[in-house]
N, C-alpha and C positions, 0 to 999 in steps of 0.2 A: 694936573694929572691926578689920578685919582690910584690914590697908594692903600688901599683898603679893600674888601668883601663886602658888599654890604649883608646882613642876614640874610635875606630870602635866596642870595645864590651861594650862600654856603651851606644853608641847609639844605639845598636841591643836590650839592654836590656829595654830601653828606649821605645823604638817599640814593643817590645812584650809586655810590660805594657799598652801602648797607645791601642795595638789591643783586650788585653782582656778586659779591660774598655770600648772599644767599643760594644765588645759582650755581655757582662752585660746590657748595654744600650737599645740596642737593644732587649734583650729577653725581658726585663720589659716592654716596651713600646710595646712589642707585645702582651704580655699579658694582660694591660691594655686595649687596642684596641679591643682585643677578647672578653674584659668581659664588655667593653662600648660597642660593637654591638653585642648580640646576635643572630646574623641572623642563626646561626643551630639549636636555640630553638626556639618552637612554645609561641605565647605570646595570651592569648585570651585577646580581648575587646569588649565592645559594640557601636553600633552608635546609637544614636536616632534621631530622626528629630520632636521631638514636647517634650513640659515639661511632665516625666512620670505622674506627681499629676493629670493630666485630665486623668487619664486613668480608667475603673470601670474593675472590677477585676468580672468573673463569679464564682459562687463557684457551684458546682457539687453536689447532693444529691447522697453519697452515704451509703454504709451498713455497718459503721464500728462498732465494740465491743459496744454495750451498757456499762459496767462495765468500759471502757476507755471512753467514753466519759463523764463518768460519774465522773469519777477524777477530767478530765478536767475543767468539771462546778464548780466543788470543788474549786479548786485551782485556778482558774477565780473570783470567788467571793470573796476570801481570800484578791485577787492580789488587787481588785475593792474596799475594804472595807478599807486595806492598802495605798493606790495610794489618797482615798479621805479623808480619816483620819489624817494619820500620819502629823506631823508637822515638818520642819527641820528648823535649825539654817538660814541655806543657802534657802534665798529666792526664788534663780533661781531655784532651782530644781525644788519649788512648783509651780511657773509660769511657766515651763515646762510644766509637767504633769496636768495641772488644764488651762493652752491655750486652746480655742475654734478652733484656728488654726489646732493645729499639737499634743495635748495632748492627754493622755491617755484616762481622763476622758471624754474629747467628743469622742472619738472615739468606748467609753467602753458603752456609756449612750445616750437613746435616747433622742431627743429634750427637751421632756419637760422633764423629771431626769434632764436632764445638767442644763437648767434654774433654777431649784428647787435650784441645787447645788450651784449656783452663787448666786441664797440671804442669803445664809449663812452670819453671820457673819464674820467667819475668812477669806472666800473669799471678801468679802468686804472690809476688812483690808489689805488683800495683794493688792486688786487694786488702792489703797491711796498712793502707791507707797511706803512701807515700805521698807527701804533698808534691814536688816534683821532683828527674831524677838530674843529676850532673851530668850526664852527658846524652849524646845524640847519637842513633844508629841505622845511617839512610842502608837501602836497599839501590843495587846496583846493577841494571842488567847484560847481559854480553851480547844478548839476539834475542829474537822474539821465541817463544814457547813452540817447543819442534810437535807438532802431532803423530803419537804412536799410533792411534786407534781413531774410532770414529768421536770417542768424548774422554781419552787418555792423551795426555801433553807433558813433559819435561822441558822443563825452565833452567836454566843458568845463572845465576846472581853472584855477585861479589859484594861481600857483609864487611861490617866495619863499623867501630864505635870512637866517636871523638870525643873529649872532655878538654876542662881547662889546663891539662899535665900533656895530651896532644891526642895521639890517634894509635888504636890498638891493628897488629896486623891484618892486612886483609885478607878475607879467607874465600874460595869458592864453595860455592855449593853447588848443586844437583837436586831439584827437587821433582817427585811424579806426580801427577794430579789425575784424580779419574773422576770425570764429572758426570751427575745424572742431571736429565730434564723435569720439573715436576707440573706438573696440571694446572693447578691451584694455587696459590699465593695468597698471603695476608694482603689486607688491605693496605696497612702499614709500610709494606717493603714493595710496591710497585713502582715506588722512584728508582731502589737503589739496584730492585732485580726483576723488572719487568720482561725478561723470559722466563722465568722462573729454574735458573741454572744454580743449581749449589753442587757443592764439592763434596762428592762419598768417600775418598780417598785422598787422604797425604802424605806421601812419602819421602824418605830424607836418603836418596841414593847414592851422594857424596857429599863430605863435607865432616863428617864424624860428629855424627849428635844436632839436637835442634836448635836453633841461634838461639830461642828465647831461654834456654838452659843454659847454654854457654855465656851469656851475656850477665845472667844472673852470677855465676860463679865465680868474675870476675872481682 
């Protein structure tokens, strides 16, 4: 019986190993190549030739649902009352949304609202350069924002600040809001206010005083 290879069929087998490792090789590296250029799929992008933030956005009058727009303001003023209220651990968030730049509340609030909003107390506190603060102070609502007028609404909230020592009383408030529509929008704020709704009025109807003072005085 023959307990051996002879050469010429080891080296055959040799070669048929070397060529299917070849073809292994090669399919992967085709397929990688196929999936690093997709030249048979379409790829959309954009070119611009100037920063989009110069750009003014027209808005269109037109004739949509009264009843839906009407949610809208709802939940705008909710968003508005939340965004200027609430308090987080994490100070970035609030230097976010509370920026003159690129924040919510300038983009939510006309000139003089936003100024009003900046003598606050706890705005004042955060531009002192507070790294962050001890405690947390959610926004709470009791019903949705009642409509006086056709762009005036009163809100309801119950305020409240927690820390690691526990949770200060809770208080109600009553706040009024008189919103205008405006034409024209930055290019910048069409995610955050694509009707172009800010708030020309804010008022503190019950409650004694603005949270973000009270909260500071603590």
């Amino acid at each position: 019986m023959q307990d051996r290879i002879e050469p010429p069929i080891l080296l055959s087998r040799l070669l048929m190993f070397v060529f299917a490792g070849t073809l292994v090789v090669l399919f992967v590296m085709f397929m990688c190549v196929q999936n690093m250029f997709p030249l048979n799929r379409p790829e959309i992008f954009l070119v611009t030739t100037r920063p989009a933030n110069a750009m003014i956005v027209q808005i269109q009058d037109l004739a949509p649902d009264a009843e839906n727009i009407n949610v809208y303001k709802q939940a705008f003023v909710m968003e508005y009352i939340r965004a200027r209220n609430e308090i987080e651990k994490n100070t970035s968030i609030m230097r976010q949304r509370w920026s003159d730049a690129n924040g919510v509340m300038a983009a939510w609030s006309t000139p003089a609202v936003y100024n009003d909003f900046r003598k606050t107390g706890l705005y004042t506190a955060l531009t002192r350069d507070y790294p962050d603060f001890e405690f947390v102070c959610p926004v709470r609502f009791k019903a949705l924002p009642l409509q006086l007028q056709a762009n005036q609404y009163t809100v309801n909230f119950e305020y409240f600040c927690t820390d690691k020592d526990g949770q200060t009383t809770k208080k109600d408030y009553t706040i009024r809001v008189v919103l205008q529509m405006d034409d024209k929008i930055q290019w910048r704020d069409r995610m955050n206010n694509p009707l172009g709704i800010k708030v020309s009025g804010y008022f503190i109807e019950a409650g004694g005083g603005d949270p973000l003072d009270t909260v500071y005085k603590q």
